[in-house]
C-alpha positions in Angstrom: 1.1 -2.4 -25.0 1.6 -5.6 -23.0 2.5 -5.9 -19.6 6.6 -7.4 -20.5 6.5 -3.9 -23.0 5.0 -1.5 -19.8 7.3 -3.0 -17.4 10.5 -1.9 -19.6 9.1 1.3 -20.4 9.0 2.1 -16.2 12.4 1.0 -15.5 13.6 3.3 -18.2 11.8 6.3 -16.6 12.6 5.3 -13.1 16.2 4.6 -14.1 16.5 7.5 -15.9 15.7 9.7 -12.9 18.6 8.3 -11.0 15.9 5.3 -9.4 17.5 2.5 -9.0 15.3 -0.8 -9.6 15.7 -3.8 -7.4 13.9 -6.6 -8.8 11.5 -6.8 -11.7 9.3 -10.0 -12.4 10.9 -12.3 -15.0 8.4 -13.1 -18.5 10.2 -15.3 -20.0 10.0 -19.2 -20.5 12.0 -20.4 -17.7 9.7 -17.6 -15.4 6.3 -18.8 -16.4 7.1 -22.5 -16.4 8.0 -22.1 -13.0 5.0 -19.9 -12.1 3.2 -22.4 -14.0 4.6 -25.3 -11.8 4.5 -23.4 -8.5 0.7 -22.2 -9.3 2.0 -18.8 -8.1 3.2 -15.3 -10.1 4.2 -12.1 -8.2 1.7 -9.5 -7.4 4.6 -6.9 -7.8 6.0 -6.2 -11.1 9.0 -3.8 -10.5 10.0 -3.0 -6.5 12.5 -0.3 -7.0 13.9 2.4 -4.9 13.8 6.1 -5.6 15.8 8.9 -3.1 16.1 6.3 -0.5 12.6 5.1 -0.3 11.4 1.6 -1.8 8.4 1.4 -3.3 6.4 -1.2 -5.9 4.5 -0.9 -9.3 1.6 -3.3 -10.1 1.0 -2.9 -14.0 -3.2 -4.5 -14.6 -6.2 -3.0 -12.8 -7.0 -6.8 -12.1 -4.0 -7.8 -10.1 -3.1 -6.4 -6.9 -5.9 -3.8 -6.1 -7.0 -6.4 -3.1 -2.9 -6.2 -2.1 -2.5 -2.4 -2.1 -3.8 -1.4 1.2 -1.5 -4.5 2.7 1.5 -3.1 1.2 0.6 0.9 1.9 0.1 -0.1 5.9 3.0 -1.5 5.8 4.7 1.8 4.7 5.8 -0.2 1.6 4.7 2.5 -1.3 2.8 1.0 -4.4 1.9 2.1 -7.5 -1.1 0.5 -9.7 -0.9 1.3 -13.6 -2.4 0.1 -16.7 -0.5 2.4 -19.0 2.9 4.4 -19.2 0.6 7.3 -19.0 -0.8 6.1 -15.8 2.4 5.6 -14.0 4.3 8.9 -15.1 1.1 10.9 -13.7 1.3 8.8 -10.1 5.4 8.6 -10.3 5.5 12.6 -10.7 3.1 13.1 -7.4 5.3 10.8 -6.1 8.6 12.3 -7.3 7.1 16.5 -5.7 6.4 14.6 -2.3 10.0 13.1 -2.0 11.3 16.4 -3.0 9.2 18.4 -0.7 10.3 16.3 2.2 13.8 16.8 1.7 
């Protein structure tokens, strides 16, 4: 599956648990002309928010492991996924802790 596929494949399970996304990164031509322009794409693929908390997914092993520990000190919660697989398993540990705080 490539990485524009994954992405829609999150937002549909995080929308379809009542998350709400914010912003998700743009793959189409106008995007990666300017990305290729600027010299610069977004770590974060999807930053949405989930029972009041915000929190990022990174779809690729290769991108963002360096940025993880930046954005989990910063109490900014991130998710790092290379399949849907992946991300249901981290989004459901994610999903019982929210819960168990409440």
């Amino acid at each position: 599956m490539d990485t524009a596929a994954l992405q829609r494949e999150i937002c549909k399970v995080i929308t379809g648990i009542g998350g709400y996304i914010k912003w998700k990164k743009e793959f189409g031509l106008p995007a990666r002309v300017l990305y290729f322009f600027s010299g610069k794409q977004p770590v974060i693929n999807i930053e949405a928010l989930f029972l009041g908390e915000r929190f990022a997914v990174v779809i690729g092993q290769n991108k963002g492991r360096r940025n993880t520990n930046m954005f989990n000190a910063s109490g900014y919660r991130i998710i790092v996924c290379d399949t849907i697989a992946d991300f249901k398993r981290q989004f459901d540990a994610f999903k019982a802790q929210k819960l168990q705080d409440r």
